[in-house]
C-alpha positions as a Python dict, from the first residue, in 0.01 Angstrom:
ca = {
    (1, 'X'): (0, 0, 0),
    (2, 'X'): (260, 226, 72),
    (3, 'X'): (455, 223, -247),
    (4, 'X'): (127, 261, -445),
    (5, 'X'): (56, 561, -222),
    (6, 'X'): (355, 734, -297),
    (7, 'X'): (314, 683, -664),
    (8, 'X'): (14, 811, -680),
    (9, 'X'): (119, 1095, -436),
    (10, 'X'): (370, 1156, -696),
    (11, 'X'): (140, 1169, -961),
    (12, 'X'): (-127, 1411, -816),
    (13, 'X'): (139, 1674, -664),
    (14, 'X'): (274, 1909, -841),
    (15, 'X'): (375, 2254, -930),
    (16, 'X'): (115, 2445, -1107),
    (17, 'X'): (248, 2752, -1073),
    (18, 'X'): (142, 3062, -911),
    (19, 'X'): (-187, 3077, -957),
    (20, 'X'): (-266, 2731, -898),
    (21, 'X'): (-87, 2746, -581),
    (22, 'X'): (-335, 3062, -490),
    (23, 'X'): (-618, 2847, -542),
    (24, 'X'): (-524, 2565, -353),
    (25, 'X'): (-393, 2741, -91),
    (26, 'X'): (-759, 2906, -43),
    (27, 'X'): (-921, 2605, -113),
    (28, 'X'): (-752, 2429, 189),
    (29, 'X'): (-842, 2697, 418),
    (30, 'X'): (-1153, 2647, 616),
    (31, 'X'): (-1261, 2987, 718),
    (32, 'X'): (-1240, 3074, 311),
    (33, 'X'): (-1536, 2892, 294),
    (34, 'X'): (-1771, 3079, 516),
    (35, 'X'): (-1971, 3243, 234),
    (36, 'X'): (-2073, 2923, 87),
    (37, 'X'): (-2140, 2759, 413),
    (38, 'X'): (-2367, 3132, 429),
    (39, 'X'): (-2506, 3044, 147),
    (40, 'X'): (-2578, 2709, 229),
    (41, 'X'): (-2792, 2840, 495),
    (42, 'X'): (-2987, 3107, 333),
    (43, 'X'): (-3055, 2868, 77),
    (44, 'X'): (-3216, 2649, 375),
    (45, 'X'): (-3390, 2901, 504),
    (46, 'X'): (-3538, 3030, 163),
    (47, 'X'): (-3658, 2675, 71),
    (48, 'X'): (-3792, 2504, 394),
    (49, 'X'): (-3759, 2769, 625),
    (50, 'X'): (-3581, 2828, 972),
    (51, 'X'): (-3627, 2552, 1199),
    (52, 'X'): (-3512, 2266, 918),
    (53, 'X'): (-3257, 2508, 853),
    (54, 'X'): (-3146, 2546, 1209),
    (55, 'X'): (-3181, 2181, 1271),
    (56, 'X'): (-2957, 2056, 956),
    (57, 'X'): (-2697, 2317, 1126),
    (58, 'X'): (-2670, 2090, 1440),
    (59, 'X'): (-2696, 1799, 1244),
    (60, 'X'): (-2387, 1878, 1012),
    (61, 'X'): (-2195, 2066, 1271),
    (62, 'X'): (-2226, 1734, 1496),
    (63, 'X'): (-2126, 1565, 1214),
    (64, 'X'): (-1823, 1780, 1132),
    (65, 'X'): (-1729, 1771, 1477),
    (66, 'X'): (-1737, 1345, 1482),
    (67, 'X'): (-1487, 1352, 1208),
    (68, 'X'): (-1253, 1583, 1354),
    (69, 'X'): (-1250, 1437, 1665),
    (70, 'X'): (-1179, 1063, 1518),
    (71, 'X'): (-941, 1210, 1289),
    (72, 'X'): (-748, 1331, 1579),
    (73, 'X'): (-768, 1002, 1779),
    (74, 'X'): (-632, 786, 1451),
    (75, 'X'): (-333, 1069, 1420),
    (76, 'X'): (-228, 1055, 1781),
    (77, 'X'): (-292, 665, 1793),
    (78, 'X'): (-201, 503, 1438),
    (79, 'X'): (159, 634, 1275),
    (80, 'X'): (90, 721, 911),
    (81, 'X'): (382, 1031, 843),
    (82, 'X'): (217, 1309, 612),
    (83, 'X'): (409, 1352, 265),
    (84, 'X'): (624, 1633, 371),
    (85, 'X'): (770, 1492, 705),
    (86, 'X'): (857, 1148, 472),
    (87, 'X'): (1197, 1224, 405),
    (88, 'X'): (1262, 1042, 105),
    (89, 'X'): (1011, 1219, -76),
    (90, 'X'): (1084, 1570, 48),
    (91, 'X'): (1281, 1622, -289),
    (92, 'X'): (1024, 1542, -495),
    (93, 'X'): (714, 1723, -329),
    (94, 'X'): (552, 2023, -403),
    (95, 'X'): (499, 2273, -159),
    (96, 'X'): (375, 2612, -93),
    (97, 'X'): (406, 2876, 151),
    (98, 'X'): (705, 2676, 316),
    (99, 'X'): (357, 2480, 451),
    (100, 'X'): (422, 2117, 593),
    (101, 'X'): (145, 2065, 861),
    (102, 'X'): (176, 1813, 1171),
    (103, 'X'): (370, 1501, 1182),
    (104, 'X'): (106, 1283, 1128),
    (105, 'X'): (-185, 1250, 858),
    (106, 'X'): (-332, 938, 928),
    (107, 'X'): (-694, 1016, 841),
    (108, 'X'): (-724, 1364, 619),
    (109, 'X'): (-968, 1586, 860),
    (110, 'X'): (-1033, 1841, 568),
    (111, 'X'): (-1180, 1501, 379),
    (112, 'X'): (-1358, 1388, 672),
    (113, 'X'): (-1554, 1739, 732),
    (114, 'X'): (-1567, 1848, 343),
    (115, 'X'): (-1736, 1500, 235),
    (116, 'X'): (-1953, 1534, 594),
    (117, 'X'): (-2056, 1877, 476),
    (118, 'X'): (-2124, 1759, 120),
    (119, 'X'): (-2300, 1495, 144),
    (120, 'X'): (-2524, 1578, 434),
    (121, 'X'): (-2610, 1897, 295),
    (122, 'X'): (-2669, 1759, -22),
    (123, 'X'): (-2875, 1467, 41),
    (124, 'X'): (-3092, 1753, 293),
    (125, 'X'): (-3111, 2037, -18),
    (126, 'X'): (-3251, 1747, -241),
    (127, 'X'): (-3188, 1960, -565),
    (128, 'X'): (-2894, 1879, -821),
    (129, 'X'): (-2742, 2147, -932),
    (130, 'X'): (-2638, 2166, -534),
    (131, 'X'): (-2529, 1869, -516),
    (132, 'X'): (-2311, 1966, -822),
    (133, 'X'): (-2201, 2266, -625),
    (134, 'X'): (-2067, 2129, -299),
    (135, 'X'): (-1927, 1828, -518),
    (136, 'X'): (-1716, 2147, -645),
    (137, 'X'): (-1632, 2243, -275),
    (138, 'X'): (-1542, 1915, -200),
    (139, 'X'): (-1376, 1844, -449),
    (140, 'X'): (-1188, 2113, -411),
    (141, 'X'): (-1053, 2083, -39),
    (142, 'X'): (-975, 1715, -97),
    (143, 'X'): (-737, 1773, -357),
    (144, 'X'): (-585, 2106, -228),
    (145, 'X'): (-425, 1858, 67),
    (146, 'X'): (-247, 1640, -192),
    (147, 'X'): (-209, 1933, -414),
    (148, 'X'): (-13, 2079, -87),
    (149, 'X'): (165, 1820, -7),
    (150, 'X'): (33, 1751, 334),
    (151, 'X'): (-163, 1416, 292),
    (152, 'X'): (-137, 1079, 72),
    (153, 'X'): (-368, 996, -118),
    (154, 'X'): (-514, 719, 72),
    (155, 'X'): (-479, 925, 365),
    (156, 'X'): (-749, 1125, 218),
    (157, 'X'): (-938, 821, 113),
    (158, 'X'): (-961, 702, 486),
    (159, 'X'): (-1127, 1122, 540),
    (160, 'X'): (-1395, 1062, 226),
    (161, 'X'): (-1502, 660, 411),
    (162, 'X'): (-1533, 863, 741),
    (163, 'X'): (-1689, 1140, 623),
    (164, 'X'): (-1938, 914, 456),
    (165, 'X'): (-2016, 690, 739),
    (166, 'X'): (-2049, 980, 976),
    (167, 'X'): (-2271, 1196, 699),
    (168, 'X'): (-2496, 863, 649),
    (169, 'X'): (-2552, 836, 1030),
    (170, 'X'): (-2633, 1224, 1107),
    (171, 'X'): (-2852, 1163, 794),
    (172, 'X'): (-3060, 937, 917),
    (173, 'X'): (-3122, 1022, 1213),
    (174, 'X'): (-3181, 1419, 1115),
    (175, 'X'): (-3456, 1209, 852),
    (176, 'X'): (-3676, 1032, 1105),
    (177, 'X'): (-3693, 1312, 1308),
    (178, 'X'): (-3807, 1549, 1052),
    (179, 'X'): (-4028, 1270, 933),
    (180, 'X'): (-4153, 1265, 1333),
    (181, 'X'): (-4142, 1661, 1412),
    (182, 'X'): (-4216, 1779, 1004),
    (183, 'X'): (-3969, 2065, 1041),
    (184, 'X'): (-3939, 2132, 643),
    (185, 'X'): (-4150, 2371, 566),
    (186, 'X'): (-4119, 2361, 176),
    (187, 'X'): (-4204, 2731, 5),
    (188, 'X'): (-4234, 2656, -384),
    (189, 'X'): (-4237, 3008, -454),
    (190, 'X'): (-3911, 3067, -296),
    (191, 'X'): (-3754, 2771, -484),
    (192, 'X'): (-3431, 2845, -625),
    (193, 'X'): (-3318, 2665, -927),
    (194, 'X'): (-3518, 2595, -1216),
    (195, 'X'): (-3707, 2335, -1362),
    (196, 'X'): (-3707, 2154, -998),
    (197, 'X'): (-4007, 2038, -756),
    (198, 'X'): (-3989, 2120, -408),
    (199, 'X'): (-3963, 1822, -189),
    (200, 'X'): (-3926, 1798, 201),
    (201, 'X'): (-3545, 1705, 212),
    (202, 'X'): (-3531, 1353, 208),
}
């Protein structure tokens, strides 16, 4: 597994240049994201109104917070160096910003929480040309890791299974008790899209 990693980290990093490096270095940052996670919101709110929109936030902030926290526990617990503390690869890697994160990488957190994010938002919006946008965000933050340097490719792999599992879980559950509590409150002519029906989320 290793040696397949490493080719395929060697594959997938490189030096784009300039203004590739710009865009992955914003597209790893977290807090660069907090207009589309606003938007995510008011787009919540406009469709089903506040209280589904409130509750989803728990829901996927729950969910983020799962993946961090058991991202964490595999890098203090389970030794898996990131890219740019493996020495013998140092000469070959891509960099930017002289950026070479922690020690370990174990389990990619920005795949964990971007996939969480994703797909539990998605699966809650219920319209696909949202689904095509966080794909984008996604997308996005995955690569930007590899892109960096900081994480192996399978390394992010073992972020996108967690983020899955955990987004599946908070999905459900957030599901039956909307189905219980009916807290989408679907406006049709708020929609926004077009050519789509208004559902209830799920």
């Amino acid at each position: 597994m290793n040696e397949l990693d490493r080719s395929l980290m060697l594959a997938l990093n490189f030096d784009g240049g300039s203004f590739m490096d710009a865009i992955m270095w914003f597209a790893s940052g977290i807090p660069n994201w907090i207009p589309l996670y606003l938007l995510v919101l008011y787009l919540f709110w406009r469709n089903y109104g506040w209280k589904y929109m409130l509750w989803a936030l728990l829901f996927v902030g729950a969910g983020v917070g799962i993946c961090d926290q058991i991202c964490n526990l595999f890098k203090d617990n389970v030794p898996y160096l990131r890219p740019t503390h493996t020495e013998s690869l140092l000469p070959y890697l891509h960099t930017v910003n002289d950026y070479y994160g922690g020690l370990m990488g174990t389990v990619s957190g920005h795949a964990s929480t971007s996939f969480c994010v994703f797909l539990f938002t998605s699966l809650a919006m219920h319209r696909k040309w949202f689904t095509w946008m966080m794909l984008v965000y996604m997308l996005l933050t995955t690569y930007s890791r590899i892109y960096l340097g900081v994480h192996f490719p399978f390394q992010i792999l073992f972020g996108l299974i967690l983020g899955m599992v955990v987004s599946l879980l908070m999905w459900y559950i957030f599901s039956k008790l909307n189905d219980r509590y009916h807290w989408a409150v679907p406006r049709t002519n708020a929609d926004i899209g077009v050519g789509e029906s208004s559902g209830t989320g799920h």
